[in-house]
Structures are given as structure tokens and as C-alpha cells.
C-alpha positions in Angstrom: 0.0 0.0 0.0 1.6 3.3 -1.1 2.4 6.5 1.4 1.9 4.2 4.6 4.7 3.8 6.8 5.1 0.7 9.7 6.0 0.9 13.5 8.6 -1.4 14.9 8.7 -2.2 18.5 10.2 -4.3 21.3 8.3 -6.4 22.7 9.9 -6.4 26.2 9.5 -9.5 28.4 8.1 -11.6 26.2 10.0 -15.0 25.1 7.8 -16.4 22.0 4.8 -14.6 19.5 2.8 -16.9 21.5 3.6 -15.5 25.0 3.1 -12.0 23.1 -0.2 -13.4 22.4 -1.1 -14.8 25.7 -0.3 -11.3 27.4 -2.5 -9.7 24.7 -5.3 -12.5 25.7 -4.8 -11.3 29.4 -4.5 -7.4 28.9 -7.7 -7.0 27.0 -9.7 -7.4 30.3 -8.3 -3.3 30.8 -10.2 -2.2 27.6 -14.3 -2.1 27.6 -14.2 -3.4 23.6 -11.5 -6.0 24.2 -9.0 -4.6 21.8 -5.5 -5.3 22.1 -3.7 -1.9 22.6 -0.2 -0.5 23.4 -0.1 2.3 25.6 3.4 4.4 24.6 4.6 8.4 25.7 5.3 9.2 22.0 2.1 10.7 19.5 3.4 9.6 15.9 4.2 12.6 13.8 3.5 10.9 11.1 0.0 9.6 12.1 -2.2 9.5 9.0 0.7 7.3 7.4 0.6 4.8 10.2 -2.8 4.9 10.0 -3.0 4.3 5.8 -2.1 0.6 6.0 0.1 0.4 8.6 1.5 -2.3 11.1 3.4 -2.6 14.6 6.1 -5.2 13.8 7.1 -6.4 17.4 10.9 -7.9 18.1 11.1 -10.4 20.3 14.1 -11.5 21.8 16.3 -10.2 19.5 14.2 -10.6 16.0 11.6 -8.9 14.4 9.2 -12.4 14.5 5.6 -11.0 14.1 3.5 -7.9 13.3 0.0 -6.6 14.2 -2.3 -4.4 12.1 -2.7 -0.5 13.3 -6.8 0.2 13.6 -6.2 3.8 15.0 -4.8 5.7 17.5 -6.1 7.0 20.7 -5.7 9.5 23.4 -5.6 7.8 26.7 -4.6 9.5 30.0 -2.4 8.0 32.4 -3.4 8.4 36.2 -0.5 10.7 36.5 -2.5 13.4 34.4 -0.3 12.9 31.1 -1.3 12.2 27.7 -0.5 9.2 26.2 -1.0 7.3 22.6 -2.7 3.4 22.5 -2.0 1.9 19.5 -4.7 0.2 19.1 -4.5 -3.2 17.1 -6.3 -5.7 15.1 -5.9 -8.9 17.4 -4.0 -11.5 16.1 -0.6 -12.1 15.1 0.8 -12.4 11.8 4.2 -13.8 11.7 6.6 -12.8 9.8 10.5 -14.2 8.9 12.9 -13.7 11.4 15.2 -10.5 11.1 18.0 -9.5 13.5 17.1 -5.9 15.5 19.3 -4.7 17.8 17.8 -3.1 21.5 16.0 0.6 21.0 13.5 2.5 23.2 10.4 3.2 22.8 9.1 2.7 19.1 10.8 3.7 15.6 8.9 4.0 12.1 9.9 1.6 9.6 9.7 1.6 5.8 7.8 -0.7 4.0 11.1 -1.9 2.1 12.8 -2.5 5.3 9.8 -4.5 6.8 9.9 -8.7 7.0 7.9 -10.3 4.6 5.0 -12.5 6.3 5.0 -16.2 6.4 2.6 -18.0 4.1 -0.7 -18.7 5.5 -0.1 -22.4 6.1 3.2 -21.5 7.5 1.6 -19.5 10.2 0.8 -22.3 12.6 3.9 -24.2 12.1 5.9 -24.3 15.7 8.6 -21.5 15.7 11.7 -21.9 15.6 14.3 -20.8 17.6 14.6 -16.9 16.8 19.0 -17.1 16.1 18.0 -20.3 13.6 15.4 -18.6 11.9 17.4 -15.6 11.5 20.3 -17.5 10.0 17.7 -19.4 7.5 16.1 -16.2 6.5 19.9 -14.6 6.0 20.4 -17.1 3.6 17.1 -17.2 1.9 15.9 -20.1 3.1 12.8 -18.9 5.1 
């Protein structure tokens, strides 16, 4: 999709897409519609571009492994009085092929060139593999 741009994120804590999924599962008990959100300090300057196709592609120990469709972006206050952006998602996880990302705060824009290509659809349920294997496979061009 042209003149969209994609968020990339750490996904801090979390060992495995799955146990990124499983805290999602959880977390939606703090949002009336059940959404899966991500409360962050930053407002996107470039907003309407996020918001024109789109995703959050989360690293996870170490890799870029998955990504999450953008819905919208809302204004949430914290309890300390400050305003805050939720990125609020589509639910679900689409994996993606593994790519090496080194530690960053907070979140960074990426370009759709830049971004990992998603796995087939009957690759999505396969097990993972370890993220340092499936790194090496998709260095190679094997995944």
C-alpha cells in the first residue's frame, strides 16, 4: 500500500509470538471493547501514514518475529495526568520471517522496504523456531 509507513517495536518481556499473544489475551480485560492496545509516551508525527495501511512489527528477543495491524490511534490518559498514545490493534498475530534488531526504546517508524515479509498462511501455525536459527535461514534465503 503506497504513502503508509510501519511501527517497529520491542516487545519487552516476552519469550515467543505466543507469549506476546497470551499477554495480549490477558490485557484486554483493561479495555471495555477488548481490543488489544499498546499504551506508549510518544504521538506519531507521522500519524495518517501509520494509519494508511500500517502495522506494529514487534521484536522479540532479538528478532523482528511478528506484526500486528494499526486500527487507529487513541488519546488515553495515564493516572498521573499525562497524555498518552494506544496503538490500538487488530488482534491476532501475523508472523513474519525472522530479522535480527538490535535493543532501541520506545518505538521507531519503519519503511515498507525494510519491513519482513509475512509467512505464508499455512506456514503461520507451524511451531517457531528458535529466533537465532530462523534468523540464519532467512539470512540465507531459506525462510
Amino acid at each position: 500500500m503506497a504513502g503508509h509507513i510501519h511501527l517497529i517495536k520491542l516487545s519487552v518481556g516476552t519469550e515467543s509470538v505466543e507469549d506476546l499473544a497470551a499477554w495480549q489475551a490477558t490485557a484486554h480485560e483493561r479495555w471495555a471493547d477488548g481490543i488489544p492496545r499498546h499504551v506508549t509516551r510518544m504521538w506519531p508525527k507521522r500519524a495518517a501514514e501509520v494509519l494508511n495501511g500500517g502495522s506494529i512489527y514487534w521484536v522479540i528477543k532479538g528478532f523482528v518475529q511478528c506484526r500486528q495491524r494499526i486500527l487507529r490511534l487513541d488519546e488515553v490518559t495515564g493516572r498521573d495526568g499525562i497524555r498518552r498514545c494506544a496503538i490500538v490493534l487488530k488482534p491476532g498475530l501475523i508472523r513474519t520471517t525472522s530479522a535480527p534488531k538490535r535493543p532501541f526504546q520506545g518505538w521507531r517508524y519503519l519503511d515498507p522496504k525494510d519491513a519482513p515479509v509475512d509467512l505464508s498462511p499455512d506456514r503461520q501455525k507451524d511451531d517457531a523456531l528458535p529466533p537465532e536459527l530462523a534468523g540464519a535461514l532467512a539470512e540465507i534465503g531459506v525462510l
